[in-house]
Backbone as a printed PyTorch tensor [residue, N CA C, xyz], in Angstrom:
tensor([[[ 35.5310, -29.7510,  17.9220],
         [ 34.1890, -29.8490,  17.3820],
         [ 33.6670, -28.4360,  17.0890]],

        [[ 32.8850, -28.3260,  15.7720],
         [ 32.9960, -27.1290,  15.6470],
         [ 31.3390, -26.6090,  15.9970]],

        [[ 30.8370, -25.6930,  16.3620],
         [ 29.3540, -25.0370,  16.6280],
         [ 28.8130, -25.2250,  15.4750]],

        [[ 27.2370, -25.5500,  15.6280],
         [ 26.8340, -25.0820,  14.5010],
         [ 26.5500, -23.7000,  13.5470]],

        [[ 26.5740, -22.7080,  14.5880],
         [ 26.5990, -21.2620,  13.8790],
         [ 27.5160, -21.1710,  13.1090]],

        [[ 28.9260, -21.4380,  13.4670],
         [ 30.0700, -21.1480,  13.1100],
         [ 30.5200, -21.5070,  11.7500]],

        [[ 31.2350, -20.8650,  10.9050],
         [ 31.5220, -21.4690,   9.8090],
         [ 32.6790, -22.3800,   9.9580]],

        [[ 32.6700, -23.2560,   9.0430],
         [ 33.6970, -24.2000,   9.0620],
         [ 35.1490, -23.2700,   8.6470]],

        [[ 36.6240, -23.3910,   9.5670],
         [ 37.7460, -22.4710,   9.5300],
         [ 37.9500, -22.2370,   8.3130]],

        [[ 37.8160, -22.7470,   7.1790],
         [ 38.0640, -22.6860,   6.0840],
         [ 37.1790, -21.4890,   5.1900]],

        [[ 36.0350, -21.1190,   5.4590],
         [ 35.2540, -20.4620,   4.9040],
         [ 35.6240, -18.6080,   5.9110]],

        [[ 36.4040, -19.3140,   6.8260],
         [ 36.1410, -17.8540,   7.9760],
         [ 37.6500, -17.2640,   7.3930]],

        [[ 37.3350, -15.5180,   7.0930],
         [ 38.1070, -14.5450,   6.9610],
         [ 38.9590, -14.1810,   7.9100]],

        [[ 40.1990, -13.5630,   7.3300],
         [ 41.2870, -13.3680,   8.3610],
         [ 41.1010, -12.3820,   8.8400]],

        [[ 41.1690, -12.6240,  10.2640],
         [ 41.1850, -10.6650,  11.0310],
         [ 41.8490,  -9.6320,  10.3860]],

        [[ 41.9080,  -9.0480,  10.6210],
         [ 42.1610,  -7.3870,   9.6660],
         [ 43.0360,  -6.9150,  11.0940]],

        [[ 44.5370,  -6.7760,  10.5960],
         [ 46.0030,  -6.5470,  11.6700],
         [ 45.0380,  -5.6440,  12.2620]],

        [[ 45.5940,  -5.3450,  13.7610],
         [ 45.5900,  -4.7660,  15.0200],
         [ 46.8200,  -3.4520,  14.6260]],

        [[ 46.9420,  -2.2340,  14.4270],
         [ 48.0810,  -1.3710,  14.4610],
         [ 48.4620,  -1.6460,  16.1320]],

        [[ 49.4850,  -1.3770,  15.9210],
         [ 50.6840,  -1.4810,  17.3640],
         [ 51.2400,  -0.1210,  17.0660]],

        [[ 50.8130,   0.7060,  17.0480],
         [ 51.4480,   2.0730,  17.0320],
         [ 50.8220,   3.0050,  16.2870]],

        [[ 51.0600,   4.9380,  16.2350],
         [ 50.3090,   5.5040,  15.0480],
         [ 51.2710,   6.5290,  15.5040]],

        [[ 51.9490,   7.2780,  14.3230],
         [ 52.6010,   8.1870,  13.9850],
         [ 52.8550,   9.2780,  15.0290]],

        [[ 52.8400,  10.2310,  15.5770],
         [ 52.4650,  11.3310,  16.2390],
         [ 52.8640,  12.2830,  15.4540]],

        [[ 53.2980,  12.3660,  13.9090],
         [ 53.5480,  13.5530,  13.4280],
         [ 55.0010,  14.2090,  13.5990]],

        [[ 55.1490,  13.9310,  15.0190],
         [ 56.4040,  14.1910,  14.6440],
         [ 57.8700,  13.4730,  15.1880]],

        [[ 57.7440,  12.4120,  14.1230],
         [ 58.7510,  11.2450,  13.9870],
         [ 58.2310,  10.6020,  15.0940]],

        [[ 57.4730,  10.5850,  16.1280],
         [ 57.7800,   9.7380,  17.0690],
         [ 56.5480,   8.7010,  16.9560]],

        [[ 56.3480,   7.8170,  17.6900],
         [ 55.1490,   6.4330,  17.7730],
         [ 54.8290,   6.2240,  18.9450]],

        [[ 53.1370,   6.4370,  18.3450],
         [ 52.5930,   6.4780,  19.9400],
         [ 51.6870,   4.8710,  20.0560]],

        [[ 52.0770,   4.0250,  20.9500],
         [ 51.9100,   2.7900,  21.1530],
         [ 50.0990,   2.6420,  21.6100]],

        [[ 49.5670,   1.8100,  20.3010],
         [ 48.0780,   1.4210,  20.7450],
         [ 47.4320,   0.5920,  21.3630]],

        [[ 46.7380,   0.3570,  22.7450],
         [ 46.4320,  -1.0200,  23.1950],
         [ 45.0740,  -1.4340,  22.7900]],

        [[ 45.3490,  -2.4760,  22.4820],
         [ 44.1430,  -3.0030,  22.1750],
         [ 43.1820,  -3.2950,  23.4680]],

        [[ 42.7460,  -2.7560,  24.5260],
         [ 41.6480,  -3.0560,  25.4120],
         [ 42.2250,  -1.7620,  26.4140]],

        [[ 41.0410,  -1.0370,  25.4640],
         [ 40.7620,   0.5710,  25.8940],
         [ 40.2080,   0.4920,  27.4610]],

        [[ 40.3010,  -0.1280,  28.2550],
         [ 39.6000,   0.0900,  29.4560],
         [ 40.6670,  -0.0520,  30.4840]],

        [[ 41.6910,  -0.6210,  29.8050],
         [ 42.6510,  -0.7880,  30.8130],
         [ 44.5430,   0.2950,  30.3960]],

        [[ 44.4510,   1.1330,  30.8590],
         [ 45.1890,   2.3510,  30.9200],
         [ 46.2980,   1.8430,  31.0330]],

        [[ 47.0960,   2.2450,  30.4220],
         [ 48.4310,   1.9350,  30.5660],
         [ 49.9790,   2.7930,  30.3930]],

        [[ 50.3410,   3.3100,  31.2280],
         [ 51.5590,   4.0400,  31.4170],
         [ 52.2500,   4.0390,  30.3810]],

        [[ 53.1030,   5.2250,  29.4640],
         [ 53.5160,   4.8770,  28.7640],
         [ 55.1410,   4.8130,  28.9310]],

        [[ 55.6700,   3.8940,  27.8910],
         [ 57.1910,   3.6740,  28.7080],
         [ 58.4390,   4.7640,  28.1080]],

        [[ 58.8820,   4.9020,  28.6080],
         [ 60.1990,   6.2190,  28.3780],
         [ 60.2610,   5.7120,  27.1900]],

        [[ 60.0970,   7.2170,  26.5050],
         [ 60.4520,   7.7790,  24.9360],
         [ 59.4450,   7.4190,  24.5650]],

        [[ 57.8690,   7.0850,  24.4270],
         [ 56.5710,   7.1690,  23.7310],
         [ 56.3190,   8.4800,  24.1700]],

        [[ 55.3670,   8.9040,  23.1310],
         [ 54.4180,   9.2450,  23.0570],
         [ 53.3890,   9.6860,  23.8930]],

        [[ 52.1310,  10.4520,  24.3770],
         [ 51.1590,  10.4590,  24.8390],
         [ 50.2090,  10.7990,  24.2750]],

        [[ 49.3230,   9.7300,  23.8780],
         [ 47.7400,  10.3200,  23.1930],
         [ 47.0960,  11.0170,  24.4850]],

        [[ 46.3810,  11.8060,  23.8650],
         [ 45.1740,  12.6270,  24.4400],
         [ 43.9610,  12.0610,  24.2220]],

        [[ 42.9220,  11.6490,  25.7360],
         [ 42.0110,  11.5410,  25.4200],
         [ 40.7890,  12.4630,  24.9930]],

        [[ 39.7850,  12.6820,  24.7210],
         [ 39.1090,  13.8040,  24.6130],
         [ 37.4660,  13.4680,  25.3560]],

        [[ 37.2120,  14.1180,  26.2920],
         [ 35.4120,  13.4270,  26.5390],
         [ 34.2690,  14.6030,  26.7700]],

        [[ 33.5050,  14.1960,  25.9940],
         [ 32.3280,  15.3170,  26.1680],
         [ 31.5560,  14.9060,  26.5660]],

        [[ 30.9070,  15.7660,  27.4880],
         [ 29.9760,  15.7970,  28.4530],
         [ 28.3180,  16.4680,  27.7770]],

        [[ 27.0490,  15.9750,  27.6400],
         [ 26.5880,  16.9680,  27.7790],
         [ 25.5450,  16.9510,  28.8650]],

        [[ 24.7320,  18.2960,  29.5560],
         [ 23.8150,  18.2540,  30.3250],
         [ 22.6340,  19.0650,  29.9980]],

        [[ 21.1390,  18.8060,  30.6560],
         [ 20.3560,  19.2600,  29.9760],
         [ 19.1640,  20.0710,  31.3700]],

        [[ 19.1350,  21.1180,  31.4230],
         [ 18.4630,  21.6490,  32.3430],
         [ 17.4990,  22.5400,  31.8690]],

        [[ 16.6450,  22.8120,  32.9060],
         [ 15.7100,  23.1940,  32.3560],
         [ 14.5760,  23.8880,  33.4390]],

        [[ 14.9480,  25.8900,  33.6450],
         [ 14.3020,  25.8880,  34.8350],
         [ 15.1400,  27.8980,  34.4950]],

        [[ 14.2650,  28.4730,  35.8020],
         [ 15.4920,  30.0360,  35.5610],
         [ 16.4910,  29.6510,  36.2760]],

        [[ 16.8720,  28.9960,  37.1470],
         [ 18.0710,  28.9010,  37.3210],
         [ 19.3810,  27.5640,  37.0240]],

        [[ 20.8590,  28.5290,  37.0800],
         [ 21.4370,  27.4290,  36.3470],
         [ 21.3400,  26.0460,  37.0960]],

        [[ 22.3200,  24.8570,  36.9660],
         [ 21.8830,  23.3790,  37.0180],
         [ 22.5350,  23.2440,  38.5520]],

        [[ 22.4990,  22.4150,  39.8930],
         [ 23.3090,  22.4510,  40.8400],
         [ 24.7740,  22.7490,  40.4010]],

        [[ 25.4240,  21.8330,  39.8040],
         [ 26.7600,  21.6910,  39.1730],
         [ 27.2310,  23.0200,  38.4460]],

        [[ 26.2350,  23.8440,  37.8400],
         [ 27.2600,  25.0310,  36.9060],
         [ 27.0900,  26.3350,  38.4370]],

        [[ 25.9340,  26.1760,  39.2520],
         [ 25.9690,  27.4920,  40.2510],
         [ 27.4480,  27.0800,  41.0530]],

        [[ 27.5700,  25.4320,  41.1080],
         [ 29.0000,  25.4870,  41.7890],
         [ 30.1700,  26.0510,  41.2070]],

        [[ 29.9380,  25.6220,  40.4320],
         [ 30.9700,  26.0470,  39.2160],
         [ 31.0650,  27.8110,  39.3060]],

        [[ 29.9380,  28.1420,  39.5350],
         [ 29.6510,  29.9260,  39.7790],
         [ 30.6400,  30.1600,  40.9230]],

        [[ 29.9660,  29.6800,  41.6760],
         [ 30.5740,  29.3870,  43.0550],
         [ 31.8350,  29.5600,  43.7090]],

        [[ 32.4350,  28.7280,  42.6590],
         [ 34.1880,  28.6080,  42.4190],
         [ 34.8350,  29.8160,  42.0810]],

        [[ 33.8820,  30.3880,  41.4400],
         [ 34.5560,  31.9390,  40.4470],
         [ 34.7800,  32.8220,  41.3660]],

        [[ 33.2820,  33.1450,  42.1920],
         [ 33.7100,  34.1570,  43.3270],
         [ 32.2350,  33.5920,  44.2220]],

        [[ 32.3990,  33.6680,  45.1780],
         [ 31.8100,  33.0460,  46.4150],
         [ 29.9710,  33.9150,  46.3470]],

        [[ 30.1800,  35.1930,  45.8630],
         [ 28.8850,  35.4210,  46.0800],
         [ 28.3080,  35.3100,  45.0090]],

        [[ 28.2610,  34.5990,  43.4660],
         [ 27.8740,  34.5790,  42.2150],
         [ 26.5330,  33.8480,  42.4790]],

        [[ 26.2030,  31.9030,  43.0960],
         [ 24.7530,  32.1420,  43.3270],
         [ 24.0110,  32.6870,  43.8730]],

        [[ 24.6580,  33.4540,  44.9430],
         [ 23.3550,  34.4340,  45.9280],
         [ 23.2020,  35.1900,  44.9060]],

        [[ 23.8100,  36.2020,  43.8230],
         [ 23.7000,  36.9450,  43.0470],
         [ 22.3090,  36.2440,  41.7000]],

        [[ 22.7650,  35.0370,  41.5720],
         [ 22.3470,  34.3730,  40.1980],
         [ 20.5150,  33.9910,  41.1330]],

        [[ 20.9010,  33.4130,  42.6010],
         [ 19.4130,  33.3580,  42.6960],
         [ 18.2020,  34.5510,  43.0940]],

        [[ 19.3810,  35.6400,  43.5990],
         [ 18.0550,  36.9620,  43.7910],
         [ 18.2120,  37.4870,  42.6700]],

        [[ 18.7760,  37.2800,  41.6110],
         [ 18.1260,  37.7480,  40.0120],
         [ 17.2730,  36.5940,  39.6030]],

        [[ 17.1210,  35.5930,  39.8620],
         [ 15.6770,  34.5960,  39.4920],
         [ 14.5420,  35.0300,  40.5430]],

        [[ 14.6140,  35.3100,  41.4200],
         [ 13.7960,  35.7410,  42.1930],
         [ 12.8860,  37.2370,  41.6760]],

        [[ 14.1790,  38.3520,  41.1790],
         [ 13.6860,  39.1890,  41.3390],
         [ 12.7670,  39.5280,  39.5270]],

        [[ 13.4550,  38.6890,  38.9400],
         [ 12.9970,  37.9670,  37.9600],
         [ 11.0670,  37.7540,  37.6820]],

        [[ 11.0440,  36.7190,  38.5330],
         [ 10.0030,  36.3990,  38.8070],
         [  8.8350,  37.0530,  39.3990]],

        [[  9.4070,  37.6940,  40.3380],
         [  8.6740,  39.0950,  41.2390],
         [  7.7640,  39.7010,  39.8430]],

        [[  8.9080,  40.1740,  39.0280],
         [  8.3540,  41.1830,  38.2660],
         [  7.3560,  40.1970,  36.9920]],

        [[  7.8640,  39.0300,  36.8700],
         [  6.6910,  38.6540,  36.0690],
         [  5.2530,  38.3950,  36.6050]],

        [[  5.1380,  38.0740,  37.9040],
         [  4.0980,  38.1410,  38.4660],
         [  3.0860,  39.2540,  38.5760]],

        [[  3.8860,  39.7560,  38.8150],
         [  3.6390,  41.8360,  38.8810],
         [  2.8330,  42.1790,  37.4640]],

        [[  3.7850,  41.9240,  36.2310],
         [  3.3000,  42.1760,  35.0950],
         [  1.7720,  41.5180,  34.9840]],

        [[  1.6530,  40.3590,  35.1580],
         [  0.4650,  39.4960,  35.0780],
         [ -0.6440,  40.0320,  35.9020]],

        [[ -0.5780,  40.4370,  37.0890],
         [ -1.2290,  40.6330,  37.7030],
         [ -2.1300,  42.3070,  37.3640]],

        [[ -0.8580,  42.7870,  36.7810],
         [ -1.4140,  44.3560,  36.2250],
         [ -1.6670,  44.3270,  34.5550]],

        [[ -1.8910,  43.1970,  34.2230],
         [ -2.7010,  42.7440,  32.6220],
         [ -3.7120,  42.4240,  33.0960]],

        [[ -4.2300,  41.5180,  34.1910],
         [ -5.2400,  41.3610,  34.8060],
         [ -6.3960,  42.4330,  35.2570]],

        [[ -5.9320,  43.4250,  35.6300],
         [ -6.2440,  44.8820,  36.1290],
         [ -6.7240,  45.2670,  35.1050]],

        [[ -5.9610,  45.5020,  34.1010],
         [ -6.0590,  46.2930,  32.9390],
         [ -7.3160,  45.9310,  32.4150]],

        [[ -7.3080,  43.9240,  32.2200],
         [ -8.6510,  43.6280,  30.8990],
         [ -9.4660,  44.0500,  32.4610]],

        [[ -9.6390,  43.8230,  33.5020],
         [-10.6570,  44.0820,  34.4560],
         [-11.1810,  45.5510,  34.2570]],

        [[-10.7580,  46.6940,  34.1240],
         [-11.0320,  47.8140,  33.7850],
         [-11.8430,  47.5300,  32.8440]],

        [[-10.9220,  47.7540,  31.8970],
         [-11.1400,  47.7400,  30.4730],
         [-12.8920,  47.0020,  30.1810]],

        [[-12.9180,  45.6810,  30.8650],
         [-14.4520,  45.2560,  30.9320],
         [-15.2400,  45.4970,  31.5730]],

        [[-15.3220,  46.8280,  32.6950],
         [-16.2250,  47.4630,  33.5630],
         [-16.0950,  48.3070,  32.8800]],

        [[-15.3980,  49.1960,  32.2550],
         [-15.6730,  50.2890,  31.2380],
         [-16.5420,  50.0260,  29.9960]],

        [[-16.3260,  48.9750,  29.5750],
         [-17.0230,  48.6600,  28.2860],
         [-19.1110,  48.2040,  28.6740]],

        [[-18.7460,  47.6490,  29.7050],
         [-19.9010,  47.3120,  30.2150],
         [-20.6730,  48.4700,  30.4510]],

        [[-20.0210,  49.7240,  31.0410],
         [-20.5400,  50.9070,  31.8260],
         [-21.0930,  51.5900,  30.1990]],

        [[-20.1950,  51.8280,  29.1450],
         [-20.2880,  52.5170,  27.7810],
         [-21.6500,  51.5750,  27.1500]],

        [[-21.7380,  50.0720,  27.2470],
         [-22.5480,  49.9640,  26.5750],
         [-23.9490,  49.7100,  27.2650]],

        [[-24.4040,  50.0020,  28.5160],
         [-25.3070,  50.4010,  29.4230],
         [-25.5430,  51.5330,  29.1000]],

        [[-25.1920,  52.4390,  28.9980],
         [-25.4270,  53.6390,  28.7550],
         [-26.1030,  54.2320,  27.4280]],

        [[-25.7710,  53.8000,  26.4070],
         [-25.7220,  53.4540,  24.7540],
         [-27.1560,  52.7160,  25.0030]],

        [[-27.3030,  51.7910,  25.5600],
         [-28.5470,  50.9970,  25.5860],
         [-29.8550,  51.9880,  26.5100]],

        [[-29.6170,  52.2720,  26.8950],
         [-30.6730,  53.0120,  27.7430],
         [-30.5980,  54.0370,  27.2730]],

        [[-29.7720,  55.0870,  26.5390],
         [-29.9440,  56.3970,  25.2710],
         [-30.9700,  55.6210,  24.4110]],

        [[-30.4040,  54.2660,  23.7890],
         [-31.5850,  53.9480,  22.9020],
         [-32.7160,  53.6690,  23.2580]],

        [[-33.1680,  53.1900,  24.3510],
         [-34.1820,  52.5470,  24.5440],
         [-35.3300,  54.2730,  25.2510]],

        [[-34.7310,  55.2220,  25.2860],
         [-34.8990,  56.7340,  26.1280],
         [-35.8540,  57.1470,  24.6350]],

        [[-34.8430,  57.0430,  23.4390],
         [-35.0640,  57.7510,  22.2680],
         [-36.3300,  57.1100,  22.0810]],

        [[-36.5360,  55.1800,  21.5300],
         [-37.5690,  55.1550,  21.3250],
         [-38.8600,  55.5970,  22.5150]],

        [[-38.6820,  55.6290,  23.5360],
         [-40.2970,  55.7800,  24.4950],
         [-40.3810,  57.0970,  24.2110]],

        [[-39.1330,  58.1800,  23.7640],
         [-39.3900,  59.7710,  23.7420],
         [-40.3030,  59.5500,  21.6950]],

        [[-40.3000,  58.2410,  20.9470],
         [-40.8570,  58.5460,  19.8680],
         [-39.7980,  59.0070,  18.5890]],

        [[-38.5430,  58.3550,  19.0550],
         [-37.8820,  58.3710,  18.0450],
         [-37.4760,  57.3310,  17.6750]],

        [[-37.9730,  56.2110,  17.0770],
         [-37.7140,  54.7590,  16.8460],
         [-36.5190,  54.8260,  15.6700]],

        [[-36.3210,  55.2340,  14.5330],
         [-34.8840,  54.6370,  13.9680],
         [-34.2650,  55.3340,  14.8150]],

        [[-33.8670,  56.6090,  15.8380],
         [-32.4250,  56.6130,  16.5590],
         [-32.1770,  55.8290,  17.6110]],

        [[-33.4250,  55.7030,  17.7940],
         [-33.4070,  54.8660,  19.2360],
         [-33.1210,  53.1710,  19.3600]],

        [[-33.1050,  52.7060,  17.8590],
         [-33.0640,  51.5940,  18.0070],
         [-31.2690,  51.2520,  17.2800]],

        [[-31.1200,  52.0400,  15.6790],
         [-29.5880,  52.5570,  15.9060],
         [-29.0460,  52.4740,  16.9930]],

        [[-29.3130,  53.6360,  18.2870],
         [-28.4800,  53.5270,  19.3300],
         [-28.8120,  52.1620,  20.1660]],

        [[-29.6330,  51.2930,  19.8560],
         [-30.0010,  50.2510,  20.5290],
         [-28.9960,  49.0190,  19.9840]],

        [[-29.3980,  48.9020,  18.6760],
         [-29.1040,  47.6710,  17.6240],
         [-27.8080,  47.8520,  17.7420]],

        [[-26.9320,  48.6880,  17.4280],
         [-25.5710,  48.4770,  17.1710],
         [-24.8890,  48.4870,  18.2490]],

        [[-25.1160,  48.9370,  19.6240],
         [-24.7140,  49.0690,  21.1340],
         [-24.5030,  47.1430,  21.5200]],

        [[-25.9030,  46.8330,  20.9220],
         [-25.8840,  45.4690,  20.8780],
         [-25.2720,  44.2800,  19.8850]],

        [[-24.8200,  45.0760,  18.8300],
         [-24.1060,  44.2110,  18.0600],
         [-22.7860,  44.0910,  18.3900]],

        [[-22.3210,  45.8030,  18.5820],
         [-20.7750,  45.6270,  19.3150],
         [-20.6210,  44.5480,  20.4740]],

        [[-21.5410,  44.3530,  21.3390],
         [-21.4140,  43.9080,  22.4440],
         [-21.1570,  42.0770,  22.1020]],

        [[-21.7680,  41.5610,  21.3220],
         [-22.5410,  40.4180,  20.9460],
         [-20.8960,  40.3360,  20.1470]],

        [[-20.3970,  41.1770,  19.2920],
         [-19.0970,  40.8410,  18.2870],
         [-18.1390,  40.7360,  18.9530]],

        [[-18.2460,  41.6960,  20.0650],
         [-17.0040,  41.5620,  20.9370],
         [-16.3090,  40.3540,  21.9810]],

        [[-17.9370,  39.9840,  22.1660],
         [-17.7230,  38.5640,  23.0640],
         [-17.2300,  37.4580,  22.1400]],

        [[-18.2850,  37.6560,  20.9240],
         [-17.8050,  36.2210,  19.5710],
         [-15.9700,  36.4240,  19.3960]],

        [[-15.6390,  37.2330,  19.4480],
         [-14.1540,  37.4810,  19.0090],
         [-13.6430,  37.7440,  19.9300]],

        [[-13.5180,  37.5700,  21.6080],
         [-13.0290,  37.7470,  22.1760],
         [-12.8770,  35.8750,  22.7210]],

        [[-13.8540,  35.5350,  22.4390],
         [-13.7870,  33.8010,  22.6320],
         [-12.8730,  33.1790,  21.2900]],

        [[-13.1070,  33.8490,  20.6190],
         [-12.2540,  33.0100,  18.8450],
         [-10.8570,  33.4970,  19.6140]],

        [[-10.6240,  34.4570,  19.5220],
         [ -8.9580,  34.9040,  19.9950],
         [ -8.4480,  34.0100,  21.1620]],

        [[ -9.2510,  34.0960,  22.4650],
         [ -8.7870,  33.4380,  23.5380],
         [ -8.3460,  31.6120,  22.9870]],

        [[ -9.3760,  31.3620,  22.2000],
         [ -9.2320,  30.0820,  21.3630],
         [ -8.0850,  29.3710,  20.4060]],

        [[ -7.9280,  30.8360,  19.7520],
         [ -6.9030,  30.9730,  18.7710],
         [ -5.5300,  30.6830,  19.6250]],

        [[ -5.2940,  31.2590,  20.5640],
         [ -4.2810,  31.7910,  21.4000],
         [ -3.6240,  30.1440,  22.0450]],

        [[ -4.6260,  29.4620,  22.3950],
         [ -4.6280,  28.2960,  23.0720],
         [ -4.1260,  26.4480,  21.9340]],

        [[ -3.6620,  27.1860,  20.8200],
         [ -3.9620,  26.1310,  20.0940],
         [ -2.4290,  26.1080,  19.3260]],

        [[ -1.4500,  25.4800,  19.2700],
         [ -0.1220,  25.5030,  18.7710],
         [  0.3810,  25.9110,  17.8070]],

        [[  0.8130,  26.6780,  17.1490],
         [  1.3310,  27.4450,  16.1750],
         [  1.4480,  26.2480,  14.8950]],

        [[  0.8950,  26.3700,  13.7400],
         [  1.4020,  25.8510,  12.6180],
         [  2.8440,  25.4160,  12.0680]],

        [[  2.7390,  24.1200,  12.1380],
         [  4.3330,  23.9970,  11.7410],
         [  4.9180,  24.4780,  10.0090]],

        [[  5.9770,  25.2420,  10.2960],
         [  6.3770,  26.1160,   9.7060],
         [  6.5490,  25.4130,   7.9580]],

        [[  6.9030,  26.1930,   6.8440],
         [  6.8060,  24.7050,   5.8110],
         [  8.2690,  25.6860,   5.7500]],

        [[  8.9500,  24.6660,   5.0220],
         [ 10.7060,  24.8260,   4.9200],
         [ 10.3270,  26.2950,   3.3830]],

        [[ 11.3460,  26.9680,   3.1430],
         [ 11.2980,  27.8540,   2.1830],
         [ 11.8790,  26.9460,   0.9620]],

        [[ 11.8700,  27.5250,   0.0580],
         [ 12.6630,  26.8710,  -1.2180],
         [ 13.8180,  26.5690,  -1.1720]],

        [[ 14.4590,  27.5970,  -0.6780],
         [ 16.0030,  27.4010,  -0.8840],
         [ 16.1990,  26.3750,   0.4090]],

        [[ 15.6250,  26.0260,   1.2210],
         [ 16.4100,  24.9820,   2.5560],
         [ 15.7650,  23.7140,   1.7720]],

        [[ 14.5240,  23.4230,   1.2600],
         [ 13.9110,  22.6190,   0.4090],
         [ 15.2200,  21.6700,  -0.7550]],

        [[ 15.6650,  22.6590,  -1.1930],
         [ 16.7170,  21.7670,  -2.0530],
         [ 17.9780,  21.9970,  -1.9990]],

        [[ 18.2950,  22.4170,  -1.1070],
         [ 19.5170,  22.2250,  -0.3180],
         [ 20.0470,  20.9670,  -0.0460]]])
């Protein structure tokens, strides 16, 4: 009785041969099984295919993956102590760096603060001494720097925070 999915035998196409063997190139025949899962010895005077298998792995960190430090490991016994006090010492120093960029804008904004205190109270000296355009010059623009510097120091920090434009392809990869 036949299924209903099934086509009636008459309408159904003939399998397409099974090879029982493939060349090896040189004169000899290397025997194919049809049910790859089950391995099979080959018998005096075949052939041996080679299988081939790739692996891949995906890590993601300063140091290498458990499996490749073993692999280090294997090479010469002290390669991860080596591989992890260079992530360490690694790190040390990026911290370090950060911490003395930190320093730096910290200066850098007690200095600016100190310069434009100073600038402000020259101006504000000039006008009570009766010199109103120097005094306010040294006033007005002490205060504009100050006022531009913050507006563009917030746009940048802003700028900085926001993902780079995706790139547009050039011409020549375009019609490639």
């Amino acid at each position: 009785m036949n299924e209903p999915d099934t086509p009636p035998p008459e309408d159904r196409k003939p399998p397409l041969p099974t090879p029982t063997s493939i060349d090896s190139g040189e004169g000899q025949s290397i025997p194919v099984t049809t049910d790859p899962l089950t391995p099979r010895p080959p018998a005096s005077g075949e052939g041996i295919a080679r299988v081939v298998t790739f692996t891949q792995e995906e890590w993601s960190g300063p140091l290498p993956s458990p499996n490749a430090l073993a692999a280090f490991g294997s090479v010469s016994g002290d390669f991860p102590d080596r591989i992890v006090s260079m992530a360490e010492l690694e790190q040390r120093h990026r911290h370090e760096m950060r911490r003395r960029d930190a320093d730096d804008r910290t200066r850098g904004q007690i200095l600016a603060f100190g310069i434009a205190l100073v600038l402000v109270i020259s101006g504000a000296t000039l006008v009570w001494q009766g010199h109103p355009i120097s005094g306010t010059f040294f006033g007005g623009t002490t205060l504009a720097w100050v006022v531009t510097a913050f507006i563009r120091g917030r746009s940048d920090r802003h700028a900085s925070q926001l993902p780079p434009p995706p790139s547009q392809p050039s011409e020549s990869e375009s019609h490639a």
